[in-house]
Backbone as a printed PyTorch tensor [residue, N CA C, xyz], in Angstrom:
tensor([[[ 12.9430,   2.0750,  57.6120],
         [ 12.8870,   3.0190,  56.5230],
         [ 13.3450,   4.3730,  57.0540]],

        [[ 14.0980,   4.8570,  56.5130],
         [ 14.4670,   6.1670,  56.7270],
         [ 14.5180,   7.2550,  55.8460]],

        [[ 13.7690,   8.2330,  56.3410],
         [ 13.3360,   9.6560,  55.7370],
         [ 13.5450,  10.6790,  56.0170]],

        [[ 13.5110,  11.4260,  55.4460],
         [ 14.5530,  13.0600,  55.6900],
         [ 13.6230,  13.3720,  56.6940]],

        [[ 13.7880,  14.4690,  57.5060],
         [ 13.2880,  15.4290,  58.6580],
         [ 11.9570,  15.5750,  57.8440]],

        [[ 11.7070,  16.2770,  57.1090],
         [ 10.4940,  17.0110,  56.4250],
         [  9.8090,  16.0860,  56.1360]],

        [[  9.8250,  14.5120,  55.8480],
         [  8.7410,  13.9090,  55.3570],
         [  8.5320,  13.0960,  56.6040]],

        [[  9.5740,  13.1970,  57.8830],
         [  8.9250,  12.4500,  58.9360],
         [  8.0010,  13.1880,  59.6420]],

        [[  7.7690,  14.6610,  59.6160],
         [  6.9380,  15.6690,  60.1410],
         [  5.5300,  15.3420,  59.1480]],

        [[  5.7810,  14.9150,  57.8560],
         [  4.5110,  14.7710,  57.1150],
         [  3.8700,  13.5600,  57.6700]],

        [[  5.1040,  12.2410,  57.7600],
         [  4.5920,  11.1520,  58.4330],
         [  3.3130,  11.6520,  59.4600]],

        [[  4.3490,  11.9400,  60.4400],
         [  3.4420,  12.4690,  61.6900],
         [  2.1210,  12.8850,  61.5350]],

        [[  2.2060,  13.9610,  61.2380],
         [  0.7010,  14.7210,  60.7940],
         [  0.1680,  13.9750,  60.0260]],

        [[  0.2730,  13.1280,  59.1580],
         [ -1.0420,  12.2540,  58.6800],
         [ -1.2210,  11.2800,  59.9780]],

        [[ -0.3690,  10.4730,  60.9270],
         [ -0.7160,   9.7980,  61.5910],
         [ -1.6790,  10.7120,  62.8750]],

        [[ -1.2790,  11.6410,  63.0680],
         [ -2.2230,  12.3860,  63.8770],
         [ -3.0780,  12.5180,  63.3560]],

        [[ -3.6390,  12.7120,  62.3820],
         [ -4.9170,  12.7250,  61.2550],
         [ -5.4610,  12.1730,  61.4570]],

        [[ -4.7880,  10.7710,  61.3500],
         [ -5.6020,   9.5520,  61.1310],
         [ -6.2430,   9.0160,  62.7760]],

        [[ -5.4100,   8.9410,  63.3950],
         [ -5.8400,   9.0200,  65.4310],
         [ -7.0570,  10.3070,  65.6010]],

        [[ -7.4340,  11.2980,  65.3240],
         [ -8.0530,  11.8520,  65.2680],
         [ -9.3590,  11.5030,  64.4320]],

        [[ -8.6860,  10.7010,  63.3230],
         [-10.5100,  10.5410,  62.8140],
         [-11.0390,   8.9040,  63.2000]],

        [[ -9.4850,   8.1780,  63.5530],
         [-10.4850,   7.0380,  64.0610],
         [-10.8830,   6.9160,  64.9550]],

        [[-10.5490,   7.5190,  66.1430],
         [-11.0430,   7.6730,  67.5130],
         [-12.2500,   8.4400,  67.6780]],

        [[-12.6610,   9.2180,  66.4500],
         [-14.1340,   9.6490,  66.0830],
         [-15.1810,   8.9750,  65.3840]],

        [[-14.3070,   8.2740,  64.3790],
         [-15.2910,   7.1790,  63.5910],
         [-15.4270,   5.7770,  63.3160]],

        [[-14.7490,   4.9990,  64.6460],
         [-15.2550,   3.8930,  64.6590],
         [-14.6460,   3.4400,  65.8850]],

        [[-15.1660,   1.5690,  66.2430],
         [-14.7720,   1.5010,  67.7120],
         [-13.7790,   1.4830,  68.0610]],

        [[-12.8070,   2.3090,  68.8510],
         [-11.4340,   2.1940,  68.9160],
         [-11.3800,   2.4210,  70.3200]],

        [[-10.5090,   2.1500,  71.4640],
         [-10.2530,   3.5370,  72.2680],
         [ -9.1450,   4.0190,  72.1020]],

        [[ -9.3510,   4.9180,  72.9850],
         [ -8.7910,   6.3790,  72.7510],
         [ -7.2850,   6.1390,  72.7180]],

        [[ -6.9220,   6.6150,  71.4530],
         [ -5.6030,   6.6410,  71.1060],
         [ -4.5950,   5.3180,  70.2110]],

        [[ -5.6150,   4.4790,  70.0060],
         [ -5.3770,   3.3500,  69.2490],
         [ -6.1980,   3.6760,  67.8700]],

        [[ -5.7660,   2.5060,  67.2690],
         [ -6.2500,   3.0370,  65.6130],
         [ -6.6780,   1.4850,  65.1170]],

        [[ -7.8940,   1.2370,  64.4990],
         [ -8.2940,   0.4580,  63.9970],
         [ -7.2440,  -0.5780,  63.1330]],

        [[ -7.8790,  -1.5540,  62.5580],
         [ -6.6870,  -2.2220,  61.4500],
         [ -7.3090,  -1.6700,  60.1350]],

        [[ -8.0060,  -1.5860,  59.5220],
         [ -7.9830,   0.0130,  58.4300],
         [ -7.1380,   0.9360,  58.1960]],

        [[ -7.2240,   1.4140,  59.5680],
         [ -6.6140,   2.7720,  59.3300],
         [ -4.8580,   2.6410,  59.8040]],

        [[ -4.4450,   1.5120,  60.1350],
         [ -3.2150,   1.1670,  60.4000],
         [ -2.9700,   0.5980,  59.1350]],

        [[ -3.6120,   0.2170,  58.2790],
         [ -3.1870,   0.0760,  56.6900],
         [ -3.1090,   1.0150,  55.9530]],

        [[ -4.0400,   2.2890,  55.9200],
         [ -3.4370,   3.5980,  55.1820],
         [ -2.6180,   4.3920,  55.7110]],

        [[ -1.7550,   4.0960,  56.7330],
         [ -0.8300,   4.1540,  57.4360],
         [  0.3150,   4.0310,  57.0440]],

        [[  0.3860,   2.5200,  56.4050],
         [  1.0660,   1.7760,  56.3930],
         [  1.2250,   2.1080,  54.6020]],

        [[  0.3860,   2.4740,  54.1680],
         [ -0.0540,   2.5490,  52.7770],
         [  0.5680,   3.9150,  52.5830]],

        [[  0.5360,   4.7420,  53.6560],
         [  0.9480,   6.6390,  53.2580],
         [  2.4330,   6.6870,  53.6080]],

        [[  3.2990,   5.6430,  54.5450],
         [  4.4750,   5.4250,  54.7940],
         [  4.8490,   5.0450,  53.4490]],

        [[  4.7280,   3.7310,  53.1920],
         [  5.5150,   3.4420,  51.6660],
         [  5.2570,   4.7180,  50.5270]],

        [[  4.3820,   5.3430,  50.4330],
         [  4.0840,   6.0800,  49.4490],
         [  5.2060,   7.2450,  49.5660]],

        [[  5.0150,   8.0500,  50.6760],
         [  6.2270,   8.9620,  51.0540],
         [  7.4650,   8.5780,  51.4390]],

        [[  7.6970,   7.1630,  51.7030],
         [  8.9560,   6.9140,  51.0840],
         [  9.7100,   6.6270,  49.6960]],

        [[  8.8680,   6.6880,  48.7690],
         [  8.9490,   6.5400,  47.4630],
         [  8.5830,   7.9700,  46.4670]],

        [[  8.8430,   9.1030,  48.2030],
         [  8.3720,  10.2080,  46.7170],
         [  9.3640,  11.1790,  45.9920]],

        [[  9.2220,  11.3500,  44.7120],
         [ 10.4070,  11.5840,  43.8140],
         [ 10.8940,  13.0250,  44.0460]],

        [[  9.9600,  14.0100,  45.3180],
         [ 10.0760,  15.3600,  45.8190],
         [ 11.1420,  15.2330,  46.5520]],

        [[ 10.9660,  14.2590,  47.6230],
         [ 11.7650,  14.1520,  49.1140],
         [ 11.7690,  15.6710,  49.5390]],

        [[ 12.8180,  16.0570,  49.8280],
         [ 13.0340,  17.3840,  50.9760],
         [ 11.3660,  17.9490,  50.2840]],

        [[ 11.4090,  18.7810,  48.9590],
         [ 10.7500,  19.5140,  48.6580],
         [  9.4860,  19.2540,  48.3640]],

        [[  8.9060,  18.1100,  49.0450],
         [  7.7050,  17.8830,  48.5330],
         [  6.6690,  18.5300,  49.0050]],

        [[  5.3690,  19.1010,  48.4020],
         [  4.2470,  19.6520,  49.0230],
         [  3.4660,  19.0310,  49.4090]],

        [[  2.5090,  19.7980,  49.9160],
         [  1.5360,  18.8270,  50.5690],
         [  0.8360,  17.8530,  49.5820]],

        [[ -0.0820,  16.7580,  50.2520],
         [ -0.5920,  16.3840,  49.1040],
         [ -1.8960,  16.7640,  48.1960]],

        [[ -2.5860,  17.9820,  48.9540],
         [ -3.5310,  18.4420,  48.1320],
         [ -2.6960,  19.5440,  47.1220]],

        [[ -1.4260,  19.8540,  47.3950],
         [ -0.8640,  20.4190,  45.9800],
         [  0.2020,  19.5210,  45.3920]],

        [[  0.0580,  18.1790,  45.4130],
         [  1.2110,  17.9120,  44.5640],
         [  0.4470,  17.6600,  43.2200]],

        [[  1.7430,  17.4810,  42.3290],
         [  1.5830,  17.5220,  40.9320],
         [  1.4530,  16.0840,  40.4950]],

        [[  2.0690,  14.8760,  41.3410],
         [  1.6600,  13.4610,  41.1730],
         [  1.4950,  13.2670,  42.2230]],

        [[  0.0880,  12.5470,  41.5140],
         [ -0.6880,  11.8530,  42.6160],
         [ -0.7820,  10.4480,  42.6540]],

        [[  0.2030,   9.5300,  43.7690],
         [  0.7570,   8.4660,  43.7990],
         [ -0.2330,   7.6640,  44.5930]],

        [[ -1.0200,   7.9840,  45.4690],
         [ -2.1470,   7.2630,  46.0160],
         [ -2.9750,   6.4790,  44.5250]],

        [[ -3.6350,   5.4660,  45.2770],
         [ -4.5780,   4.5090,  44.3900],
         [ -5.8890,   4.9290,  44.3690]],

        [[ -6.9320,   5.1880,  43.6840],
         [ -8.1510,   5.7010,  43.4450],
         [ -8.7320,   5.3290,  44.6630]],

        [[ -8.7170,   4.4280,  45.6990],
         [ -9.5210,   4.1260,  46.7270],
         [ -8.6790,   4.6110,  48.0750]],

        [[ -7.7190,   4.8240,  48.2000],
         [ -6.6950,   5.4200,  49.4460],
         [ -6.7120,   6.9990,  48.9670]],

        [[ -6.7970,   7.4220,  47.9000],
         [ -6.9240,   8.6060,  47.7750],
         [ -8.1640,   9.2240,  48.2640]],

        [[ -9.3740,   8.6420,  48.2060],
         [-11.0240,   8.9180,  48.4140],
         [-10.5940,   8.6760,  49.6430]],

        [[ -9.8410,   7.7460,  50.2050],
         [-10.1710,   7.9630,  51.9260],
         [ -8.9700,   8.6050,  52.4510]],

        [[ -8.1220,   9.1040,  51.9730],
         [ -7.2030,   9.8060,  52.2650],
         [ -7.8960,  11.4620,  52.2290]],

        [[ -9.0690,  12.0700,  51.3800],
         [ -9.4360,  13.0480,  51.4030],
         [-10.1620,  13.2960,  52.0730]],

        [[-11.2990,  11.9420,  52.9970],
         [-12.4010,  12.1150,  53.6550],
         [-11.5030,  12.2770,  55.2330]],

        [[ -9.9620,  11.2760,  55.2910],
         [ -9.7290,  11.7380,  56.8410],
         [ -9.2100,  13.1570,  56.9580]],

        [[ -8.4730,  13.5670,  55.9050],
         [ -8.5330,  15.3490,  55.6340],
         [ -9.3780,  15.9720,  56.1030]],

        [[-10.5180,  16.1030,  55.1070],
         [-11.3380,  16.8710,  55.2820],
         [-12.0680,  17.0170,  57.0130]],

        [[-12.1330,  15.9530,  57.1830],
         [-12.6160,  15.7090,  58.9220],
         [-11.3550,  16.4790,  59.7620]],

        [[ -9.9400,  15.5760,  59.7270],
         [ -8.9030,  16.2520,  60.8550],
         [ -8.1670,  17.1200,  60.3010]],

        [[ -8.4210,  18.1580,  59.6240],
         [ -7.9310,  19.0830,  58.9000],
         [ -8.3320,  19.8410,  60.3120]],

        [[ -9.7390,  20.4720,  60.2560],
         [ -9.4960,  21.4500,  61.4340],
         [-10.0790,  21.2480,  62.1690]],

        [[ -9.7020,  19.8380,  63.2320],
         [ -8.8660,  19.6180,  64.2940],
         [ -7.9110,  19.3120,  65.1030]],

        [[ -7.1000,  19.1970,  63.9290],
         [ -5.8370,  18.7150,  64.2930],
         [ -5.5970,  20.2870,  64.6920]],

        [[ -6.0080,  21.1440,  64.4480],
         [ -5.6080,  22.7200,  64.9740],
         [ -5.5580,  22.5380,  66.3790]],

        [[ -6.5820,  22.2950,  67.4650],
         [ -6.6040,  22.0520,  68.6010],
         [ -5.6870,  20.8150,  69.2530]],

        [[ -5.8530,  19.6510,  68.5440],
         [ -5.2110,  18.8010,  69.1550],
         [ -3.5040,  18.7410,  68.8390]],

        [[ -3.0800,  18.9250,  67.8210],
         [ -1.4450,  19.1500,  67.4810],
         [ -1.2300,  20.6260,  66.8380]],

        [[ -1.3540,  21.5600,  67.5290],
         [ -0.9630,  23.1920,  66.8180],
         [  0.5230,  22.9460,  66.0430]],

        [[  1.3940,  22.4600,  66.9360],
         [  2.9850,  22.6760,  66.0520],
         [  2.7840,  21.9260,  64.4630]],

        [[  2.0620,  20.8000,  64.7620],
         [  1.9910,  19.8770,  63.3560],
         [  1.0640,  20.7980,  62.2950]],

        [[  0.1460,  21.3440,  62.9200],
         [ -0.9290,  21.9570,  61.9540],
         [ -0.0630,  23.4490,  61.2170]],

        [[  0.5110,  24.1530,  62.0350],
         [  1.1520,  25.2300,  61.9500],
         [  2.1810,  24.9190,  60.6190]],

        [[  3.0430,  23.7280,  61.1190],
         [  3.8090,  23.2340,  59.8970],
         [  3.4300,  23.0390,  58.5340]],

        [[  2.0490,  22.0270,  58.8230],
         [  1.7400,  21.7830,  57.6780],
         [  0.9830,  23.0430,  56.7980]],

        [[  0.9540,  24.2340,  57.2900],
         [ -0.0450,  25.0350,  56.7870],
         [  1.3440,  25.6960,  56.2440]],

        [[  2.7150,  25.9960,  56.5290],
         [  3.8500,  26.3310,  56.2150],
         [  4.2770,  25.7750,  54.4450]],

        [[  4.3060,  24.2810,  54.8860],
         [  4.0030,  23.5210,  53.8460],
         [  3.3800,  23.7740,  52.8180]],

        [[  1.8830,  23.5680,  53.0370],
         [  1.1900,  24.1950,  51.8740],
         [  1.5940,  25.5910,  51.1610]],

        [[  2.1390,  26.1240,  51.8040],
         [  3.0040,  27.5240,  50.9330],
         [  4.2330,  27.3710,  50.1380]],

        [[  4.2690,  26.5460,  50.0800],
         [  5.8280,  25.8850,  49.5600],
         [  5.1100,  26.0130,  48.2000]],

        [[  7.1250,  26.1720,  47.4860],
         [  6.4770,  26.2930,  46.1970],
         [  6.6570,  25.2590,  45.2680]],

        [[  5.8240,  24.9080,  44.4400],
         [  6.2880,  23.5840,  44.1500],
         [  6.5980,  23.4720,  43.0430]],

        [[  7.4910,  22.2270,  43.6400],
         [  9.2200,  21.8190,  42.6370],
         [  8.6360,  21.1680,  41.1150]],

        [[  9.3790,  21.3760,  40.3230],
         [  9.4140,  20.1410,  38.9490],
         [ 10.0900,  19.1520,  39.0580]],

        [[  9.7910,  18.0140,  38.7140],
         [ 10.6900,  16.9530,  38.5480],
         [ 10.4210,  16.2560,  37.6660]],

        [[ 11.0880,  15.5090,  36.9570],
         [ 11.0050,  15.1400,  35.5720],
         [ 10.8890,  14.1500,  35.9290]],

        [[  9.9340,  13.3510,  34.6790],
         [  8.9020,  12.2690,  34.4200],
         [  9.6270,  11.1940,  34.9910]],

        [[  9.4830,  10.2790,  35.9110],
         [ 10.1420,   9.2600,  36.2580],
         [  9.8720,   7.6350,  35.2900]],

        [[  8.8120,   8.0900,  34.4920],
         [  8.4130,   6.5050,  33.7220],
         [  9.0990,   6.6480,  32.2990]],

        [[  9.1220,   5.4670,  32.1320],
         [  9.9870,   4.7080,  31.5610],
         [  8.9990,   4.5700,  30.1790]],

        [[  9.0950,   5.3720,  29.1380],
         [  8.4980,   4.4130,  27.7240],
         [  9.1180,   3.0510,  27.1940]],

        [[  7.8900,   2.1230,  26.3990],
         [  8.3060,   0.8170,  26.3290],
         [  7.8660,   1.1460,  24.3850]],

        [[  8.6580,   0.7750,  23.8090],
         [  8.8710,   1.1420,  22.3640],
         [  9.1370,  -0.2480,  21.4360]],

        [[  8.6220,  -0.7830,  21.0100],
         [  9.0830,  -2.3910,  20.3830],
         [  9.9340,  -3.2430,  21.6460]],

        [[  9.3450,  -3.2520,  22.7310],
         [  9.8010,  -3.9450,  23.5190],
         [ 10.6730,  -3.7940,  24.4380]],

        [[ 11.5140,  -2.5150,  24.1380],
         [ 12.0890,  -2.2290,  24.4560],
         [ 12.3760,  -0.8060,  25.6630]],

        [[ 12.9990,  -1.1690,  26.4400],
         [ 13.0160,   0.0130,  27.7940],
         [ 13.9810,   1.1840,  27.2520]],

        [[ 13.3170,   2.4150,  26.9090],
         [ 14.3970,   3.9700,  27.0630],
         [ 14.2850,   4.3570,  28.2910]]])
């Protein structure tokens, strides 16, 4: 899969996120990642490769669609909230970025779904 510069830096920093909170919250060692958390991984890759922002996308506590599933989203906010600030200490360039990020201003993009009308696709 291939992704512009800007969403492989987002890649990153969620995967540092995520190494940071599993190596805190459950049995792992150090520097490996559970099979959980190698599924919302795996789950935040497809998602940001499918997002309709690309270059311009914001972070995801400001985007305007929210493409996560009601249960990857709840644990997508709890590994936040935990490696939010520590990823300060452990990756400064990634944290620095992403705090860049969050200043971004964010884009419109028009409705990507499809109405279904007597059966029919507009």
């Amino acid at each position: 899969m291939l992704l512009p510069p800007r969403l492989k830096r987002e890649l990153k920093t969620i995967a540092a996120m995520v190494k940071i909170y599993c190596s805190n919250h459950h049995d792992c060692p150090k520097g490996a990642v559970c099979e959980s958390c190698t599924e919302f991984l795996e789950y935040a890759k497809k998602r940001l490769s499918r997002c309709p922002f690309k270059e311009k996308k914001p972070t995801c506590g400001k985007c305007t669609i929210h493409c996560y599933n009601k249960v990857m989203q709840a644990k997508a906010r709890q590994i936040m909230r935990y490696s939010g600030p520590r990823i300060l200490w452990n990756h400064p360039t990634l944290a620095f970025f992403h705090l860049l990020d969050g200043r971004r201003k964010i884009a419109e993009v028009r409705s990507c779904r499809r109405t279904v009308k007597n059966n029919q696709i507009k």
